[in-house]
FIMARLO-555612 format. One record per residue (C-alpha): residue number from 0; chain; x, y, z. Coordinates in steps of 0.05 Angstrom, whole numbers, plus 5000, padded with zeros to 4 digits. Each point is the difference from the previous one (the first is absolute). Example, Ala and Ser with C-alpha at 12.3 -4.5 7.8 and 13.67 -1.06 7.14 Angstrom:
<sites>
SITE   num   cadena     px     py     pz
SITE     0        A   5246   4910   5156
SITE     1        A   5027   5069   4987
</sites>
This chain:
<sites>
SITE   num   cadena     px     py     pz
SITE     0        A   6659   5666   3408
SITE     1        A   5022   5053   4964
SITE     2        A   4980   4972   4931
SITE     3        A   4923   4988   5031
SITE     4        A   5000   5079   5038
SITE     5        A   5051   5045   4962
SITE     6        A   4943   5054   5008
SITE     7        A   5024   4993   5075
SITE     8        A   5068   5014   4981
SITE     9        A   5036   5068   4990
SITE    10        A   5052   5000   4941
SITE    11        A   5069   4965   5015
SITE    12        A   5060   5042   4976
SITE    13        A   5002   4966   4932
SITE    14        A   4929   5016   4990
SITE    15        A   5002   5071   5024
SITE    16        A   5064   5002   4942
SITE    17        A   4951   4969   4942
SITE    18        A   4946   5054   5020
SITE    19        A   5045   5055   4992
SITE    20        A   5032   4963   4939
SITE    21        A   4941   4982   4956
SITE    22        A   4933   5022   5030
SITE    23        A   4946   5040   4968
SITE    24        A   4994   5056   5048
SITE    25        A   4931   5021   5011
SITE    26        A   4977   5079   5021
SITE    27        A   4939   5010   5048
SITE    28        A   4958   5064   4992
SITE    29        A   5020   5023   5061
SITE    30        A   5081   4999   4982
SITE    31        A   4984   5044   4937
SITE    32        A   4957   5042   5038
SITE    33        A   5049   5010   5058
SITE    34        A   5060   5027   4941
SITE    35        A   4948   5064   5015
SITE    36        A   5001   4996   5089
SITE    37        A   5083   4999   4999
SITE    38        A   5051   5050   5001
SITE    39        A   5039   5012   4938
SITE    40        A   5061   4970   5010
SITE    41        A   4965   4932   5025
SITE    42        A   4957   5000   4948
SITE    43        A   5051   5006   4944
SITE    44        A   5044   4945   5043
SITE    45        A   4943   4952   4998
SITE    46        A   4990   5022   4925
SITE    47        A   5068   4970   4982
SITE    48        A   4987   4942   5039
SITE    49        A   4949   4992   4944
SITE    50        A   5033   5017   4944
SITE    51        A   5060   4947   5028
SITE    52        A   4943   4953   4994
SITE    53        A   4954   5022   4939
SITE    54        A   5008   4945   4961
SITE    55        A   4967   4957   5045
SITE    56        A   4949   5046   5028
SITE    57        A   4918   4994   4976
SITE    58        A   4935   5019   5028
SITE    59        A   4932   4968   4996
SITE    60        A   4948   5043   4966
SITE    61        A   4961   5012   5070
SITE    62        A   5069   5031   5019
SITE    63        A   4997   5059   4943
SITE    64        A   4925   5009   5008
SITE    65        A   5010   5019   5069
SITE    66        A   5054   5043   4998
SITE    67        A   4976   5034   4951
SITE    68        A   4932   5005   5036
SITE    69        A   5037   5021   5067
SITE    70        A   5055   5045   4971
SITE    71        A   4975   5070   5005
SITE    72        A   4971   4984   5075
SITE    73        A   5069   4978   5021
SITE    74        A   5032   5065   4975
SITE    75        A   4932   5055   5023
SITE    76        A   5007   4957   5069
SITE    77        A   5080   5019   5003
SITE    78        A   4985   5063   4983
SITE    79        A   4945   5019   5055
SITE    80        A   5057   4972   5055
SITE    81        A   5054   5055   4973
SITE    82        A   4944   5052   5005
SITE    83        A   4967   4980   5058
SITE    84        A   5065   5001   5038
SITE    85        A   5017   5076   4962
SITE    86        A   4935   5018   5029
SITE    87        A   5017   4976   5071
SITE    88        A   5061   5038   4994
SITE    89        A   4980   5065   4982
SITE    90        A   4940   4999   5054
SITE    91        A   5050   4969   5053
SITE    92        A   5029   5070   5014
SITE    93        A   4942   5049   4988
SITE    94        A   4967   4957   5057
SITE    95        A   5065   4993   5042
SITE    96        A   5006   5072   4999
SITE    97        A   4928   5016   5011
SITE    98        A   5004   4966   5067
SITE    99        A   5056   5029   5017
SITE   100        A   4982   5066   4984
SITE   101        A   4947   4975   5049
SITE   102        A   5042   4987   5061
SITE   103        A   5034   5063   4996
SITE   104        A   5060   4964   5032
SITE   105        A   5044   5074   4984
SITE   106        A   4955   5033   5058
SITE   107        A   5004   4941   5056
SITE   108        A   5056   5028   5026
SITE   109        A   5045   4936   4988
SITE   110        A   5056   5030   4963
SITE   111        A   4981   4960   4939
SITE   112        A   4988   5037   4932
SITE   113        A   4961   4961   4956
SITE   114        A   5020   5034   4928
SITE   115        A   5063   4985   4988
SITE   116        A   4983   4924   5007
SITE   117        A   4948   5007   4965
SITE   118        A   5043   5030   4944
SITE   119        A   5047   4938   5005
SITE   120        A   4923   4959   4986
SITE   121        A   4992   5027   4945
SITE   122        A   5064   4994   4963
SITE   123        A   5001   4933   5012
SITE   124        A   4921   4983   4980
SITE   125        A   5018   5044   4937
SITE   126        A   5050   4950   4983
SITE   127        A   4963   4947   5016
SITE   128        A   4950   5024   4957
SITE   129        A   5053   5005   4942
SITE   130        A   5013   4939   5004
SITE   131        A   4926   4970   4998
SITE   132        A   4990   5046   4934
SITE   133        A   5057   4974   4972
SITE   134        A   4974   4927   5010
SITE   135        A   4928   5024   4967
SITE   136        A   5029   5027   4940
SITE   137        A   5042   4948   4986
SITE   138        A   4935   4954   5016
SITE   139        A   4960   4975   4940
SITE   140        A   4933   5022   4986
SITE   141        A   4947   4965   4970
SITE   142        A   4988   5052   4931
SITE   143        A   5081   4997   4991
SITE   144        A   5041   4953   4956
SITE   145        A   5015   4939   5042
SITE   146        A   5076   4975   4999
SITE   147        A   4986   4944   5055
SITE   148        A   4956   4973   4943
SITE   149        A   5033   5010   4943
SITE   150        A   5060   4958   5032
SITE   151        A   4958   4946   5015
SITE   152        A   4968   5000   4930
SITE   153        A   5072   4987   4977
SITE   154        A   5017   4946   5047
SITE   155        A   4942   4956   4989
SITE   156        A   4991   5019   4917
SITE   157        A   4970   4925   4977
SITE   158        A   5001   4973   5075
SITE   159        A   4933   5009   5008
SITE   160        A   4951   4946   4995
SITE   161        A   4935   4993   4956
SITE   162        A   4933   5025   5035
SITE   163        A   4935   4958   4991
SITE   164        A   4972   5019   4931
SITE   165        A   4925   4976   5028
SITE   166        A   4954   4999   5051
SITE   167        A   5005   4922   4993
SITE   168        A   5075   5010   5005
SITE   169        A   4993   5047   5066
SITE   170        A   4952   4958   5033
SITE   171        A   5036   4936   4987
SITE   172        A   5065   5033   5044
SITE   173        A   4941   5019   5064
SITE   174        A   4971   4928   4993
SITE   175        A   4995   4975   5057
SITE   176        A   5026   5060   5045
SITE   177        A   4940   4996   5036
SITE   178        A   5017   4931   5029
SITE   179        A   5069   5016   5007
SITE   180        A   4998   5055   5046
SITE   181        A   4940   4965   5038
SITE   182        A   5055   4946   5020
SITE   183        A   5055   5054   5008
SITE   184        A   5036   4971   4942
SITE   185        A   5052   5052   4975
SITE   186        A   5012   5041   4974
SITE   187        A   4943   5072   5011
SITE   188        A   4952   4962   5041
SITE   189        A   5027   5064   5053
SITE   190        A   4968   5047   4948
SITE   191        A   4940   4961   5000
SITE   192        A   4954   5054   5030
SITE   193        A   5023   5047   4952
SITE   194        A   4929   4998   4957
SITE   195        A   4975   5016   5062
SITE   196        A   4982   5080   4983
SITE   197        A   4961   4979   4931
SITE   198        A   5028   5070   4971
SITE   199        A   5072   4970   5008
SITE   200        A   4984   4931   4988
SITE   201        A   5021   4997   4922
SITE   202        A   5028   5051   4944
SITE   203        A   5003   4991   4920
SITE   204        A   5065   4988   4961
SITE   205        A   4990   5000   4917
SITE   206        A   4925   4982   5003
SITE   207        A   5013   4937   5058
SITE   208        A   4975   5007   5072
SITE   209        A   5054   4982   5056
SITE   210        A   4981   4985   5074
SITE   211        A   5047   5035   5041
SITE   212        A   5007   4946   5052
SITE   213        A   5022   4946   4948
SITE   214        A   5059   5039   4979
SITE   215        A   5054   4963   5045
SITE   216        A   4972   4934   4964
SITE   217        A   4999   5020   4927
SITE   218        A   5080   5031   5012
SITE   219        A   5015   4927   5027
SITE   220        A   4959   4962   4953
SITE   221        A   5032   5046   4939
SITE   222        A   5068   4977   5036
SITE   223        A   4992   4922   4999
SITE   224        A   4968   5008   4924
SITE   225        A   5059   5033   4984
SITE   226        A   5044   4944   5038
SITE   227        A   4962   4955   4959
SITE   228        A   5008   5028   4926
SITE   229        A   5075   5019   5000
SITE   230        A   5024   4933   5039
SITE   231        A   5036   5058   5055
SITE   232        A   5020   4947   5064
SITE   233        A   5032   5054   5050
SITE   234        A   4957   5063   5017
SITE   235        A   5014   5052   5048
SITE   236        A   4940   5046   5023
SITE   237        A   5021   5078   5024
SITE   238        A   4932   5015   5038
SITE   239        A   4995   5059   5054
SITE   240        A   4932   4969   5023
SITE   241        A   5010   4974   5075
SITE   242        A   4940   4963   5006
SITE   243        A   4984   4935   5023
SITE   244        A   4972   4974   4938
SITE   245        A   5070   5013   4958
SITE   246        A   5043   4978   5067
SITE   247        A   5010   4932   5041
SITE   248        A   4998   5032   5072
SITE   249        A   5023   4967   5058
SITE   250        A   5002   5037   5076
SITE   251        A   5003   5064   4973
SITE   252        A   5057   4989   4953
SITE   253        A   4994   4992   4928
SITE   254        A   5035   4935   4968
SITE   255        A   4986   4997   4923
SITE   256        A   4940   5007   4953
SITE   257        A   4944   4956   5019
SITE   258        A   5003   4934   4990
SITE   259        A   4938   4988   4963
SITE   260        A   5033   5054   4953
SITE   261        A   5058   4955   4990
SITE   262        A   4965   4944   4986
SITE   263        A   4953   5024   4954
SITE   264        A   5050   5035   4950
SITE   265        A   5038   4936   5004
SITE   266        A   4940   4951   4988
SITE   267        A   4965   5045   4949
SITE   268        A   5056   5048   4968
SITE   269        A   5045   4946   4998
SITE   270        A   5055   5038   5031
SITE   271        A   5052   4963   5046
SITE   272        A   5035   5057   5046
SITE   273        A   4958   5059   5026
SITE   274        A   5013   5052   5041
SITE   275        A   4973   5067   5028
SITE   276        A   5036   5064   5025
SITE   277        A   4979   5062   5037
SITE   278        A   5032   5064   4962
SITE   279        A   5048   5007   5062
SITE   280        A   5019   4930   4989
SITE   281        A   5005   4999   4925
SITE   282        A   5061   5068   5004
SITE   283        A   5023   4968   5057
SITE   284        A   5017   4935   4965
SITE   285        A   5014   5036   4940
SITE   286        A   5061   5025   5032
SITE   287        A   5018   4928   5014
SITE   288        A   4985   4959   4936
SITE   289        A   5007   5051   4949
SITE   290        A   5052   5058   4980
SITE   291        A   4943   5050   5026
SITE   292        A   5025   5054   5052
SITE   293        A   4936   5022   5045
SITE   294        A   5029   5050   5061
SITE   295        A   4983   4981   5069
SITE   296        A   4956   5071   4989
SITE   297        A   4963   4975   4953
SITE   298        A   4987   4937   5027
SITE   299        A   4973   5047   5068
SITE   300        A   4948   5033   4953
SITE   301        A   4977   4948   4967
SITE   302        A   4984   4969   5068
SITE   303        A   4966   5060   5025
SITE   304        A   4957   5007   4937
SITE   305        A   4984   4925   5008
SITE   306        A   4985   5011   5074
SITE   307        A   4941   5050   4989
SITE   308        A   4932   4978   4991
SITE   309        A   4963   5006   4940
SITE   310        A   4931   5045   5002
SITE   311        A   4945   4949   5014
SITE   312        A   4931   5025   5007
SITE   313        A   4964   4981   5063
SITE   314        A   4922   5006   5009
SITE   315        A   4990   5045   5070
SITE   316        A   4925   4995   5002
SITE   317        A   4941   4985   4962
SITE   318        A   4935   5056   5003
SITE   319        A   4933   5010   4960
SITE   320        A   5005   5042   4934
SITE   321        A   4994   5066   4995
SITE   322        A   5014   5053   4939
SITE   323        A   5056   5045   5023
SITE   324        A   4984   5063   5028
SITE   325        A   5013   5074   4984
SITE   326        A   5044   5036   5047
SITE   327        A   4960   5054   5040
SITE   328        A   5013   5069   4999
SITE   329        A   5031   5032   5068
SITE   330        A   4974   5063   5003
SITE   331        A   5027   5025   5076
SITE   332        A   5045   4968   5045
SITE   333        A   5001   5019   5072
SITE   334        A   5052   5047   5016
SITE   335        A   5022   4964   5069
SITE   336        A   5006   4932   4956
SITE   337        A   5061   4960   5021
SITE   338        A   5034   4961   4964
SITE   339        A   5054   4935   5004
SITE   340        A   5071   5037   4969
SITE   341        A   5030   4930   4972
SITE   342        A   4954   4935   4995
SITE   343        A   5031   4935   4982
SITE   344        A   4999   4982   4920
SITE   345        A   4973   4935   5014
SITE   346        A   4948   5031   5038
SITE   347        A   4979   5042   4962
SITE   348        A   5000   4949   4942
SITE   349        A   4954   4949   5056
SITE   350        A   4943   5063   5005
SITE   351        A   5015   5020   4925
SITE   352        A   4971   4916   4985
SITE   353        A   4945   5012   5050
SITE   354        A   4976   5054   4964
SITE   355        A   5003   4962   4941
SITE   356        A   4966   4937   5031
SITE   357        A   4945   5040   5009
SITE   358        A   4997   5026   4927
SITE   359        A   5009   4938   4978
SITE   360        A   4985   4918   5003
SITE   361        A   5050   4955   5002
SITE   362        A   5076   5036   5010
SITE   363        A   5068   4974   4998
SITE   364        A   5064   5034   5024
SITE   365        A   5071   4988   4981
SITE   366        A   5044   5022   5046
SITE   367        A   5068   4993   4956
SITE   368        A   4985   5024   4926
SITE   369        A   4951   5040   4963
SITE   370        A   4940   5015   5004
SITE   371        A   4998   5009   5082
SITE   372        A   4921   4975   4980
SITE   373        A   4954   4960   4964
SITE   374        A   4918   5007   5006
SITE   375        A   4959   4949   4958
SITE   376        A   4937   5031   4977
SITE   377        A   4964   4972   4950
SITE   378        A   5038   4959   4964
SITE   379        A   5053   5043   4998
SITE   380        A   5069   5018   5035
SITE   381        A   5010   5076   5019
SITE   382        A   5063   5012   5029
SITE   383        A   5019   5055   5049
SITE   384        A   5081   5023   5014
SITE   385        A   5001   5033   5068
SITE   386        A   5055   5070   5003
SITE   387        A   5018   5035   5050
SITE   388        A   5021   5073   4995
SITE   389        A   5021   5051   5060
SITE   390        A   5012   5069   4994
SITE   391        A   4951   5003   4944
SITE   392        A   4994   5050   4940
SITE   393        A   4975   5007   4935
SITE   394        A   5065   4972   4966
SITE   395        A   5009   4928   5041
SITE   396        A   4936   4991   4956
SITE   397        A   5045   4987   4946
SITE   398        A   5061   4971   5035
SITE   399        A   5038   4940   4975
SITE   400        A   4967   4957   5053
SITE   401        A   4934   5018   4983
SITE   402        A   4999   5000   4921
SITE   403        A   5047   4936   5006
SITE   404        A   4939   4968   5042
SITE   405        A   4949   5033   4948
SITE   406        A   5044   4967   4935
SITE   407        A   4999   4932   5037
SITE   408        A   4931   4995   5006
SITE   409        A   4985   5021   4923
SITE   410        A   5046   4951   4979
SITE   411        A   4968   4950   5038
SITE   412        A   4932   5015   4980
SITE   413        A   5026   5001   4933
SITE   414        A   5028   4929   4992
SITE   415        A   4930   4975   5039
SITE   416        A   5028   4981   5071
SITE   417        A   4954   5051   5029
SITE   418        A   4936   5026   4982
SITE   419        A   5000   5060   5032
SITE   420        A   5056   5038   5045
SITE   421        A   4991   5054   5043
SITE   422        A   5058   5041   5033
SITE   423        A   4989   5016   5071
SITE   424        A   5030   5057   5028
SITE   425        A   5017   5014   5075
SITE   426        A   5013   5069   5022
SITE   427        A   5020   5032   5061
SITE   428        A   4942   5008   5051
SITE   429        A   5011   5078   5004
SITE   430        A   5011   5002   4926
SITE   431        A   4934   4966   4987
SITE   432        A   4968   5054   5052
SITE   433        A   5041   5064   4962
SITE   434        A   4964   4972   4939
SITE   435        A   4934   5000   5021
SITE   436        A   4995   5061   5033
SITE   437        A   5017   5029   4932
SITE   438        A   4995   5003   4930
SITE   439        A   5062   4972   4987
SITE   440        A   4959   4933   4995
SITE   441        A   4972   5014   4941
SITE   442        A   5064   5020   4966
SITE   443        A   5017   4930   5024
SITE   444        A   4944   4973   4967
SITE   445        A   5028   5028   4936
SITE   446        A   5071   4981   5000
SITE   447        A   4972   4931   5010
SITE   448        A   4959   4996   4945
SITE   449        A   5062   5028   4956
SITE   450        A   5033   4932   5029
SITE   451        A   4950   4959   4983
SITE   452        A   5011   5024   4924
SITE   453        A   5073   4984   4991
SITE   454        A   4996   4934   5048
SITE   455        A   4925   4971   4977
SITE   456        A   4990   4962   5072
SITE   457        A   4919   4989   5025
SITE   458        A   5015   5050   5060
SITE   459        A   5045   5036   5049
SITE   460        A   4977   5007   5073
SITE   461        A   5026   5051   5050
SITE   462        A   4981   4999   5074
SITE   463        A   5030   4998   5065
SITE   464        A   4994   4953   5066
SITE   465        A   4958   5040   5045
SITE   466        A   4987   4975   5068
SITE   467        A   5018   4926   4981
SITE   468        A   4968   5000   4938
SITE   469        A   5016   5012   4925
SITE   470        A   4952   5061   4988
SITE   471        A   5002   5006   4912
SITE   472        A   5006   5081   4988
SITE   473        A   5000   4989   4917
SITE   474        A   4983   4948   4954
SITE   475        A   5017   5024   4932
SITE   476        A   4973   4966   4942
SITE   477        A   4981   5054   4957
SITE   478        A   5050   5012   4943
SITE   479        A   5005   5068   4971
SITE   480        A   5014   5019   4929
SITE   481        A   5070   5040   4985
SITE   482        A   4947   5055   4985
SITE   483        A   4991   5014   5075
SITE   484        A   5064   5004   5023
</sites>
């Protein structure tokens, strides 16, 4: 039976020794790109993992491209979690005390005296603000050197295989695909609908056109080529990918790799043992068939960066094209206007898309990474990051969270994932009424425009939700010379 169905069959103990004895260990994208999601001490744990291993360890060209293609999103993305969590700290107690200030518990004649815990609030906010800091400094950024990189670069020095040197060449690897994923044969037919958005649908790499949803097959078919030309029998596959196209499900609980996987490597690579690990199983096992030492800590993080979902773009609703609109100039408010003190983000970020629906034709939202939006108009991808900032003044113009959001989306502009990109800013309803009762809007007017020449973006937009609606108070596109400052 066994001889007939060993794809069926999970390693027996003198297998599992022969893997971690002789096979070529194989590196997914997503296990490079996750060195950049861990803490430092699991990341330089799994690193000598690695290193334990390095002589066996090689990538597929498809691997490299996309890592190198993902890298600086991986690190901008970990970046705008430290700072939007700074930013939720140092607003937590401004509006904490605001309310409290409201309640005016020290005059209900309850014997309670509000300042002295507040006091206590604040020590301990400003040291968990320390801390925070202390995590974004250390954080990389996408215009530093890159030691993540650098260490990977060293660890996989002539481990990397050759790319298609034609068009021929490329589209020899996709032949096929179409097929394949029409009879869910794996692996990618899950990212099948990935050349749905047009504007997404393929990118260039040295003059050759790549169609992102083929990427999954040209990594495996680079994989059994390789197989093929250095006679390699036992191959191990590190992949943090969890879906059904990679995995043989069965109930809810993962077995092995598919089983169309295994046979196909073995009937076309020629290889006779293979085998696929999660990265939680591959340090896991590490610590049993090898001299590695992963701590149980580690092993936690790596698990809770594997748990979290990946940013997927989802289409909310299609509508007919329009060009985007100027934002209208408030010239009074009422002076009875009430306002909401503390709106849900996600709110806000549901009216901030209507608005945008409206502007625009057909809009996607991503409700993990960046950017918050994307409008399709014209044959072209505009992208729109949604921030939120209370207790506004002139300065949280140029806070960390703000120019961070403002270098993302030149960067990816820049390297063509996004034609446009627009930064969105939300302000505080009586902020956004302040402003337009005075002329303090067009100072703000200015200090964008000095923005938008140090971080070259299409726009920034600042407005406020007024009476369940995102109500635009400046659209800045103008960009003024250093003469006019």
């Amino acid at each position: 039976m066994k001889s007939l169905f060993s794809d069926f069959y999970p390693p027996s103990d003198a297998e599992y020794k022969r893997i971690w004895g002789e096979a070529v260990i194989v590196l997914d994208t997503n296990v490079l790109l996750n060195l950049y999601r861990l803490p430092s001490t699991a990341r330089d744990e799994l690193i000598k993992v690695l290193e334990l291993l390095q002589d066996r360890l090689w990538i597929p060209h498809q691997v490299g491209l996309e890592f190198q293609r993902r890298r600086l999103t991986v690190i901008a993305s970990e970046r705008k979690s430290i700072e939007d969590a700074l930013e939720s700290a140092n607003e937590l107690l401004i509006d904490l005390k605001r309310k409290v200030d409201g309640l005016q518990i020290d005059k209900r004649g309850i014997g309670i005296e509000p300042q002295p815990l507040m006091q206590d609030l604040e020590r301990a906010n400003e040291k968990l603000i320390n801390a925070i800091q202390t995590a974004h400094i250390a954080q990389l950024d996408i215009s530093s050197s890159d030691p993540v990189r650098e260490k990977i670069d060293a660890l996989l020095t002539g481990k990397v295989g050759k790319g298609p040197a034609s068009q021929k060449e490329l589209d020899d690897l996709v032949k096929n695909g179409e097929d394949r994923y029409k009879e869910r044969t794996p692996p990618g037919f899950a990212d099948s609908e990935k050349d749905k958005n047009p504007n997404e649908a393929t990118f260039i790499h040295n003059g050759l056109k790549y169609q992102r949803k083929f990427g999954d097959l040209i990594l495996w078919r680079q994989l059994i080529d390789h197989a093929k030309n250095t006679g390699a029998k036992v191959i191990l596959f590190i992949t943090g990918d969890r879906k059904e196209d990679w995995w043989w499900r069965e109930q809810g609980k993962t077995i092995g790799p598919h089983q169309e996987l295994v046979r196909e490597i073995m009937r076309e690579g020629g290889v006779e043992l293979f085998w696929m690990y999660s990265s939680v199983q591959f340090v896991e096992h590490a610590n049993k068939y090898s001299n590695a030492t992963v701590s149980s800590e580690s092993v936690d993080e790596l698990k809770h960066v594997a748990s979290v979902p990946q940013p997927r773009f989802e289409e909310i609703r299609e509508f007919s094209q329009m060009q985007l609109m100027p934002a209208r100039r408030i010239e009074r408010m009422p002076a009875d206007y009430m306002y909401i003190d503390r709106p849900d983000p996600r709110y806000v970020e549901m009216l901030v898309g209507t608005w945008l629906s409206q502007m625009h034709g057909e809009v996607h939202q991503n409700p993990i990474g960046f950017p918050d939006f994307i409008a399709h108009n014209l044959g072209h991808s505009h992208g729109f990051e949604v921030k939120i900032v209370r207790n506004f003044a002139d300065r949280m113009m140029f806070s960390p969270a703000v120019v961070n959001s403002l270098l993302r989306g030149y960067l990816e502009t820049r390297e063509g994932r996004l034609a446009e990109f627009t930064l969105v800013v939300v302000i505080h309803e009586q902020d956004f009424i302040d402003l337009a009762r005075s002329e303090r809007q067009y100072e703000l007017e200015r200090r964008l425009a000095q923005l938008l020449m140090k971080y070259p973006v299409t726009a920034i937009v600042v407005g406020a939700i007024l009476e369940e609606h995102f109500e635009p108070l400046v659209y800045q596109r103008e960009r003024f010379s250093e003469d006019d400052e």
